[in-house]
C-alpha positions in Angstrom: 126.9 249.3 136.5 130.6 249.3 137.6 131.3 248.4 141.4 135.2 249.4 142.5 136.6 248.7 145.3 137.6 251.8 147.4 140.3 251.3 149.6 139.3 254.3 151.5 136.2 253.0 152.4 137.3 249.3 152.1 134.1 248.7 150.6 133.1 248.0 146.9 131.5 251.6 145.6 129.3 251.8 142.3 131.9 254.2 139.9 130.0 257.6 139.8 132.3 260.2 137.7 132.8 264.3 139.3 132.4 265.1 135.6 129.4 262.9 133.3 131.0 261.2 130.8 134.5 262.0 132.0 137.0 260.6 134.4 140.0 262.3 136.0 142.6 259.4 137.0 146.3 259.6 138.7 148.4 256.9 139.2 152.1 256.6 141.2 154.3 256.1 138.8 157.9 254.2 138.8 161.2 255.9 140.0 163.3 255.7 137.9 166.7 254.4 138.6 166.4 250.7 137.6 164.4 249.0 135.0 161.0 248.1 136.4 160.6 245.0 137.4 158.0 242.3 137.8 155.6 244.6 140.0 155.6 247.2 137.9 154.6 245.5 135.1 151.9 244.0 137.3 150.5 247.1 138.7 150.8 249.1 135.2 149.1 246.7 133.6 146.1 246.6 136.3 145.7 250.5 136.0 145.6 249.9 131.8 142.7 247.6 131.8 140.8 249.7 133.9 141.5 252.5 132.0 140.6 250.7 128.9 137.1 249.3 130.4 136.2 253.1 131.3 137.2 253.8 127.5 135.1 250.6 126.5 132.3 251.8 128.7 132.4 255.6 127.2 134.1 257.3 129.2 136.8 259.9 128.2 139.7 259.3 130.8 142.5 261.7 131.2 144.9 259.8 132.5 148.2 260.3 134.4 151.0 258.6 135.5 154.3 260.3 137.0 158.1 259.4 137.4 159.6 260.1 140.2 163.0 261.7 139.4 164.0 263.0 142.5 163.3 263.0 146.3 163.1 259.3 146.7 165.9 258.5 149.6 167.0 254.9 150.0 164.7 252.5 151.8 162.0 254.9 151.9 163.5 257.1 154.3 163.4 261.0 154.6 167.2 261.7 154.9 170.0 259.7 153.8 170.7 259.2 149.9 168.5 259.8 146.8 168.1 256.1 144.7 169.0 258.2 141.7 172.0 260.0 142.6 173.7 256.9 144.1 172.8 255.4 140.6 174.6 257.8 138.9 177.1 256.7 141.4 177.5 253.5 140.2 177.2 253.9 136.8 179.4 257.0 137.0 176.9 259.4 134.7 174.9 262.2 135.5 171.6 261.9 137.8 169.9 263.1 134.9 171.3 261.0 132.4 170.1 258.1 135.0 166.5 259.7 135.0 166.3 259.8 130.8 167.9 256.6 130.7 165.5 254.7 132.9 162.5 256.4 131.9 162.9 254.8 128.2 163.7 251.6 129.8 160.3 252.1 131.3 158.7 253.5 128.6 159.8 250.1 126.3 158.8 248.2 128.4 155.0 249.1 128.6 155.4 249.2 125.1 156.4 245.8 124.8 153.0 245.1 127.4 150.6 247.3 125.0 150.5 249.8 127.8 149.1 252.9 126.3 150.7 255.6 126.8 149.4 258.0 129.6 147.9 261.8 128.8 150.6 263.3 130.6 154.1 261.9 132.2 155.1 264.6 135.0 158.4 264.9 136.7 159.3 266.3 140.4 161.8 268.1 138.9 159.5 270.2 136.0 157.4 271.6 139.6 159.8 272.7 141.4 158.3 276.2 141.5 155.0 274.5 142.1 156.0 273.0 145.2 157.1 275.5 146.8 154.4 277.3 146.2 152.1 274.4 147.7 154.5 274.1 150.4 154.1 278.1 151.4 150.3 277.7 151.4 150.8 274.6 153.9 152.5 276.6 156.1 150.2 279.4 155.7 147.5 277.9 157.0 149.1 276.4 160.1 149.6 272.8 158.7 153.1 272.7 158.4 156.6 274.2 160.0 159.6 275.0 159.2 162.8 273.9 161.2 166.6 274.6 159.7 165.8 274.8 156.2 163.6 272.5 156.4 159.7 272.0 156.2 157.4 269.3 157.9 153.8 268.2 157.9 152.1 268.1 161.4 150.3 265.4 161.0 148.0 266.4 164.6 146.7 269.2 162.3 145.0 267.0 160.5 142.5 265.3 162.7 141.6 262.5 159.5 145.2 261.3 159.3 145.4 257.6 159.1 142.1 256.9 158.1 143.3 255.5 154.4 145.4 252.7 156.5 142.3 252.7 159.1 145.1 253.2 162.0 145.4 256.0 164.2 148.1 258.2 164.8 149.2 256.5 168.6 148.8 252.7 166.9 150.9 254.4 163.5 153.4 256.0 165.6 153.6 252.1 167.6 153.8 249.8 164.5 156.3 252.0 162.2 160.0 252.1 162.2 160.4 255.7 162.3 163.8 257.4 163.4 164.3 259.8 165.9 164.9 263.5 164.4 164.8 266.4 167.0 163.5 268.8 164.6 160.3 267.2 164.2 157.7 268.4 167.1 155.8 264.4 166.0 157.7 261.0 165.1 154.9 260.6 162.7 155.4 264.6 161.0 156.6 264.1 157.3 159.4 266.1 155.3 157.6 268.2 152.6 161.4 270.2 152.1 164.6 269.1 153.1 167.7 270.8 153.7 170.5 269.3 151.4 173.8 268.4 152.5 177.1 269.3 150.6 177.0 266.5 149.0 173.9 266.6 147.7 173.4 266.8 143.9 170.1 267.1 143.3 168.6 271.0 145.4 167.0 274.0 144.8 166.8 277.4 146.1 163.4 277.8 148.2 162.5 280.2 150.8 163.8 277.7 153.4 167.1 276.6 152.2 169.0 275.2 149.1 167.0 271.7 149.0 165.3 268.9 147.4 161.1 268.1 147.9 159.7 265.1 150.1 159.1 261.9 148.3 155.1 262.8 148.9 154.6 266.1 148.0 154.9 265.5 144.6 152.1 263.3 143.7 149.4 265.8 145.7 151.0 269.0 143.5 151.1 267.0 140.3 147.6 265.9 140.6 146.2 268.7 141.5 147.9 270.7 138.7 147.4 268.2 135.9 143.8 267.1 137.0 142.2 270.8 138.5 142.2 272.0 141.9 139.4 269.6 142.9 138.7 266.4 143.8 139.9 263.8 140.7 137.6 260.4 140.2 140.2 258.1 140.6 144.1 257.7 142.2 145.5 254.2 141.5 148.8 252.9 143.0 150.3 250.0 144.7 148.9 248.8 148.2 152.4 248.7 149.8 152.6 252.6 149.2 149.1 253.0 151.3 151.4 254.3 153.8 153.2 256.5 154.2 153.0 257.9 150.6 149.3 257.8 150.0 148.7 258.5 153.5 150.7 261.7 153.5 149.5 262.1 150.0 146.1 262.6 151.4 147.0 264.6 154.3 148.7 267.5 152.5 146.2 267.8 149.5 143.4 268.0 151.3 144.6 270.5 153.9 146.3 272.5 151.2 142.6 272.3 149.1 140.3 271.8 151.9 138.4 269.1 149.9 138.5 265.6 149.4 141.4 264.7 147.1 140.1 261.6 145.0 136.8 259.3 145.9 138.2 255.8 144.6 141.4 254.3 145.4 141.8 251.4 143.4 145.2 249.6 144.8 147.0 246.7 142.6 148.7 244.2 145.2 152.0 242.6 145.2 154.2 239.9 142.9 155.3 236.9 144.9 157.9 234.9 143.7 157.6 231.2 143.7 155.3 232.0 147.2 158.0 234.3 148.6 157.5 238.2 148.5 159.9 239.9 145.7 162.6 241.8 147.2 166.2 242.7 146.4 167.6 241.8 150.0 166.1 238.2 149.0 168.1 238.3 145.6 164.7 237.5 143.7 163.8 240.6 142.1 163.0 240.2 138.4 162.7 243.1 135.7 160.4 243.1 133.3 163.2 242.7 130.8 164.2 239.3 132.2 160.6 238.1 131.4 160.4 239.6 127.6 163.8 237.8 127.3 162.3 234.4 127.5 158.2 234.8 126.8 156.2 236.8 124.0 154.9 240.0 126.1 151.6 238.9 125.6 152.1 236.0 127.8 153.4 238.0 130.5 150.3 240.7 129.9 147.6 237.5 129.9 149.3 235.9 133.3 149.0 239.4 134.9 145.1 239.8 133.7 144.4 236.0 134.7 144.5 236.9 138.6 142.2 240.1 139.9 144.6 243.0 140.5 143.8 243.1 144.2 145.1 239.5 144.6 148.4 238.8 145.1 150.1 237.3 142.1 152.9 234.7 142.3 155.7 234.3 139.4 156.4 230.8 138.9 157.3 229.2 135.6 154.6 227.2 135.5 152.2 230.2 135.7 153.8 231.7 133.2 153.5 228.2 131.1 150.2 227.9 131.3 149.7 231.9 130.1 151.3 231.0 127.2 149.1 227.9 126.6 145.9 230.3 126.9 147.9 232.5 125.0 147.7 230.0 121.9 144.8 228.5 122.5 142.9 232.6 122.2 145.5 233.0 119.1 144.2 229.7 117.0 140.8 230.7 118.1 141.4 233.9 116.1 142.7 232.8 113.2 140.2 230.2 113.0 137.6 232.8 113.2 139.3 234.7 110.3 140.4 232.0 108.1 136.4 230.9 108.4 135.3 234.6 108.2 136.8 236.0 105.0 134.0 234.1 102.9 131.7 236.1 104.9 128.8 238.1 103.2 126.3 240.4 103.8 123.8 237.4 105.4 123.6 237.0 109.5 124.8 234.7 111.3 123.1 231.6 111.7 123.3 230.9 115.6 123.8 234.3 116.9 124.7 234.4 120.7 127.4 236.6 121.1 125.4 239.3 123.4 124.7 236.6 125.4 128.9 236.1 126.4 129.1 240.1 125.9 126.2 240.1 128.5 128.7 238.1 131.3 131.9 239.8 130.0 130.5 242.8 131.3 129.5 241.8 134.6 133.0 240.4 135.2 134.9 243.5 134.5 132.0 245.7 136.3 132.5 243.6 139.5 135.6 245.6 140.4 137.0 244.1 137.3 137.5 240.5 137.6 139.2 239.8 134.1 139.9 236.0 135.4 136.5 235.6 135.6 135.8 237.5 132.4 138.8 235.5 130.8 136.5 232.5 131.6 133.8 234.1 129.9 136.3 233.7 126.6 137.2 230.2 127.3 133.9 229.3 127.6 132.8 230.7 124.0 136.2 229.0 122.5 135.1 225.7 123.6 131.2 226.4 122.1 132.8 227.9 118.9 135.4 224.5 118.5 132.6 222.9 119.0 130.8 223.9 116.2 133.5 224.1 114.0 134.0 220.0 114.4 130.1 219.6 113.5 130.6 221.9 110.2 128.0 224.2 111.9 130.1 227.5 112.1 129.1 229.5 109.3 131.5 232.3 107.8 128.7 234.7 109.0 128.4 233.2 112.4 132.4 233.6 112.7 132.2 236.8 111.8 129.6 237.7 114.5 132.2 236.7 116.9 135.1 237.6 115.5 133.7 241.4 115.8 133.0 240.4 119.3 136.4 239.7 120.0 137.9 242.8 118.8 135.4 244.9 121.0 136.3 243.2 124.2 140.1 242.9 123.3 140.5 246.8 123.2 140.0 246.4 127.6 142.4 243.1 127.7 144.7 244.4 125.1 146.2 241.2 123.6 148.2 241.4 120.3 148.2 238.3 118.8 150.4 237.2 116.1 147.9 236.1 113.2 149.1 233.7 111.4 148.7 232.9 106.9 146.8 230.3 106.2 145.9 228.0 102.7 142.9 226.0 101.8 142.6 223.1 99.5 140.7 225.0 97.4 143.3 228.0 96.8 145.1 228.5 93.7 149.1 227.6 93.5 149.7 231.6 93.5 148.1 232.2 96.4 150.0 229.3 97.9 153.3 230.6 97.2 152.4 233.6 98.4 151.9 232.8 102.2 155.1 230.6 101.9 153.6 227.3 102.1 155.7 224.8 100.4 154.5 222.7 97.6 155.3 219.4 99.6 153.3 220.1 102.2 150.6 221.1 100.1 150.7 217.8 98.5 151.0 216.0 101.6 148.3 217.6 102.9 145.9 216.6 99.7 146.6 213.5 99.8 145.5 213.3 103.6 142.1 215.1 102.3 141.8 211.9 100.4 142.4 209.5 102.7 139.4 211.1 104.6 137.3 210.7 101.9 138.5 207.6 101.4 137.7 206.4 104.8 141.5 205.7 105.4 142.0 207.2 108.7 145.2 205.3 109.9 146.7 206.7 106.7 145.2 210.0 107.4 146.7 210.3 110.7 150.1 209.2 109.7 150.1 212.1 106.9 149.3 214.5 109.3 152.2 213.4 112.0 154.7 213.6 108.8 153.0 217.3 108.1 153.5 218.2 112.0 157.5 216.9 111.9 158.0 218.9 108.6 157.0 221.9 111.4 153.5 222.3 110.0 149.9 221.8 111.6 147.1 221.0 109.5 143.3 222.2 110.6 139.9 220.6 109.0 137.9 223.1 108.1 134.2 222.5 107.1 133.0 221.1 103.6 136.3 218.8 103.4 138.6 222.1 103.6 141.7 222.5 105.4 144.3 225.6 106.8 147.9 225.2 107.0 149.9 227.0 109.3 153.8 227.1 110.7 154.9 225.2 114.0 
C-alpha cells in the first residue's frame, strides 16, 4: 500500500487514484534560460522514480512537465525583467532562440539521467489564448480585477489562501518581501496579466492591454487543460516554490474550477553545496553539465536516489565518490550474475529468496518512497549473493532468479550500467579474441588457475597483481573458473 506525503495536509496519505488504475500527475518544470543545474537534476529525478514505482505498481501515469518560456521576471518578482529576454540580452539572439536552445540543453540532460521523457512538454506561450480565457472567467466570478491593463488575483476572495504554506494572509503579508504597487487593492494580490512596457519583447493583445501572463497562471491553465477540468492525483514541484507559486497556483484553479485542484503534493527539497544552500549570489551554483563533465550520469542519478527526496541533499565530492563506489559495486554485482547466468537452464534455483528482498523493496519505496532504504535492501542481497559465490553455492539457476529480480526493480531506480565482456578458462581462443582479451593475459591468468590448484597461493597472488597492472581484474568463479574483465 503506498503512503505519500502530502504537503497539503503535512501528513503521510495512503495514494488512492481519482481514476482506478490511472494517475493524472503535473510537475513545475525548469525555465529555461540557463542549463539546469544541480537542483534540477535533483528534483527531476525525484518526480522520475515516483513515476516509475506507480508504473512498477500498475498504474498508467500521464505525466506532465512544463517549461516556462515566458512570464518569469527576475528574482521572482511580478514587474521588472523577464530571465529570458535579458538572456537573449546577453547572448544577443532572439528570446525564442534562448527558449529552443535551453530546452534541449534540458532535454540532454535528463537524457543523460535516464529521465523519461514526459507525456506532454507545455509552453506559456502555446496558451496564450487559454489564459486569457481563464483569466476572463476569474474575473467573471468576482475573484480577480483589472487595474491599467493589468489583471490581479484578490487573494481575500479566497477565504482558503495560505493553507498550502499553513500561514495566514496577516502572518504572509508580515514575513514576505512584497513591494508596494498602488494598483493592487492587497500587498498579498498576485498579477495574473501584466501590462508591458515599451520595452518589453515578449506581449500579447488581451482584452486588458498588449501584455505578458503571471509567472502562476500558467501551471493552473496547463494542468487543467492537459489533465481535465478536475481534480488531477498528483502535482509535484520543488518545496521552495510552495509559495508563492503553488500557493497562487492553488488559489486561482480552484476558484476558477470551484474544486479541489490536486489531492497529493509531493515536494523534492533542496541541493546544498558542501552544507551551504546553492545560489548564484554565493557563486556555487552547479549545472548539471558540470557534473556529467567529470562523473558517469549514473553516479550522479544513484547519489540523488541515495537520500529521500524530501531531505535536503548536499553536493560534496565525497558524496559523489562514494555513489560511484556503489555505482560499481551494483555494476560487478551484475555482470557477475550474468557471466554466472548464461549456463542457466530450464531447472530452479536452488536457494530461492528473492521475494523475500522484493517483499522489503517494496515497503521502502511504499513508505513515501525511501529509495535509500530500499537501496539498502540491494546492498544487503549483494553481500548474501558474494557470499555464496565465494562458497561455490550460487548456482547459474539461482543467479538467474536474481538477476530477473534486478531488472524488475531497476525499471523504478533506473540505473544503466555499463556491462562489461567477460572470458572463462574454459572458453575457446575464438571466443577469446572476440571480447578483446589478449592472449597474455589469458595465459597469465591460467597459469594463476594452477597455482591454486597447486596450493601456491603466494605465486597466485603475485599473478594476479601483474594481471591488475596490465589493467585487468581477474574474478574466481565456481568449479575452478575464472572472468576477465578491463580496469
Amino acid at each position: 500500500m503506498l503512503k505519500l506525503y502530502n504537503t497539503l495536509t503535512r501528513t503521510k496519505e495512503e495514494f488512492k487514484p481519482i481514476n482506478p488504475g490511472k494517475v493524472g500527475f503535473y510537475t513545475c518544470g525548469p525555465t529555461v534560460y540557463d542549463h539546469c543545474h544541480i537542483g534540477h537534476a535533483r528534483g527531476y529525478v525525484s518526480m522520475d522514480v515516483i513515476r516509475k514505482y506507480l508504473e512498477y505498481s500498475g498504474y498508467e501515469v500521464r505525466f506532465i512537465m512544463n517549461y516556462t518560456d515566458v512570464g518569469h521576471m527576475v528574482d521572482d518578482a511580478e514587474v521588472g525583467e523577464d530571465k529570458i529576454q535579458k538572456k537573449a540580452k546577453l547572448e544577443k539572439i532572439d528570446p525564442l532562440e534562448v527558449v529552443e536552445k535551453y530546452i534541449e540543453s534540458a532535454k540532454e540532460d535528463f537524457e543523460a539521467l535516464n529521465i523519461k521523457p514526459a507525456n506532454f512538454n507545455p509552453r506559456p506561450t502555446q496558451y496564450i489564448a487559454q489564459i486569457i480565457k481563464f483569466i476572463e472567467d476569474l474575473i467573471q466570478k468576482g475573484y480577480a480585477y483589472e487595474v491599467n491593463g493589468s489583471v490581479y488575483f484578490s487573494v481575500e476572495k479566497f477565504p482558503e489562501y495560505g493553507k498550502l504554506s499553513g500561514r495566514k494572509i496577516d502572518e504572509l503579508i508580515e514575513g514576505a518581501r512584497v513591494e508596494i504597487n498602488p494598483e493592487k487593492k492587497n500587498p498579498m494580490d498576485f498579477a495574473l496579466w501584466i501590462k508591458a512596457e515599451d520595452i518589453h519583447i515578449l506581449k500579447w493583445k488581451s482584452p486588458w492591454s498588449l501584455g505578458y501572463p503571471g509567472w502562476h497562471i500558467e501551471c493552473s491553465v496547463m494542468s487543467s487543460d492537459l489533465l481535465g477540468q478536475d481534480t488531477f492525483d498528483i502535482h509535484g514541484g520543488g518545496n521552495e516554490n510552495i509559495f508563492p507559486h503553488n500557493e497562487n497556483e492553488i488559489a486561482q484553479s480552484e476558484a476558477s474550477l470551484g474544486k479541489k485542484m490536486a489531492n497529493y503534493w509531493t515536494l523534492w527539497s533542496m541541493v546544498n553545496i558542501n552544507g551551504e544552500k546553492m545560489s548564484k549570489s554565493k557563486n556555487n551554483h552547479t549545472t548539471v553539465k558540470t557534473i556529467l563533465a567529470n562523473y558517469d550520469p549514473m553516479v550522479a542519478r544513484l547519489w540523488i536516489i541515495s537520500s529521500h527526496y524530501r531531505s535536503i541533499i548536499d553536493y560534496t565530492e565525497s558524496s559523489l565518490s562514494q555513489a560511484k563506489t556503489n555505482l560499481k559495486k551494483i555494476t560487478d554485482w551484475v555482470n557477475n550474475l550474468q557471466s554466472i547466468a548464461t549456463d542457466a537452464s530450464d531447472e530452479k534455483s536452488e536457494i530461492s529468496f528473492t521475494h523475500i528482498y522484493q517483499k522489503r523493496f517494496e515497503e521502502a519505496m511504499d513508505d513515501d518512497l525511501n529509495t535509500p532504504l530500499a537501496l539498502s535492501v540491494i546492498y544487503e542481497l549483494i553481500t548474501e549473493t558474494n557470499k555464496l559465490l565465494s562458497e561455490n553455492k550460487l548456482s547459474p539457476a539461482t543467479a538467474k532468479e536474481i538477476l530477473s529480480f534486478w531488472n524488475r526493480i531497476n525499471k523504478v531506480l533506473g540505473l544503466k550500467l555499463k556491462m562489461t565482456q567477460y572470458v572463462y578458462s574454459s572458453l575457446t581462443l575464438n571466443r577469446t579474441i572476440e571480447n578483446n582479451i589478449p592472449e597474455e593475459i589469458i595465459s597469465l591468468a591460467e597459469k594463476r588457475k594452477n597455482a591454486k590448484l597447486d596450493k601456491d597461493f603466494k605465486k597466485s597472488d603475485e599473478l594476479r597483481k601483474e594481471i591488475e597492472k596490465l589493467g585487468y581484474v581477474i574474478e574466481d568463479l565456481k568449479e575452478n573458473n575464472y572472468s576477465i574483465k578491463k580496469l
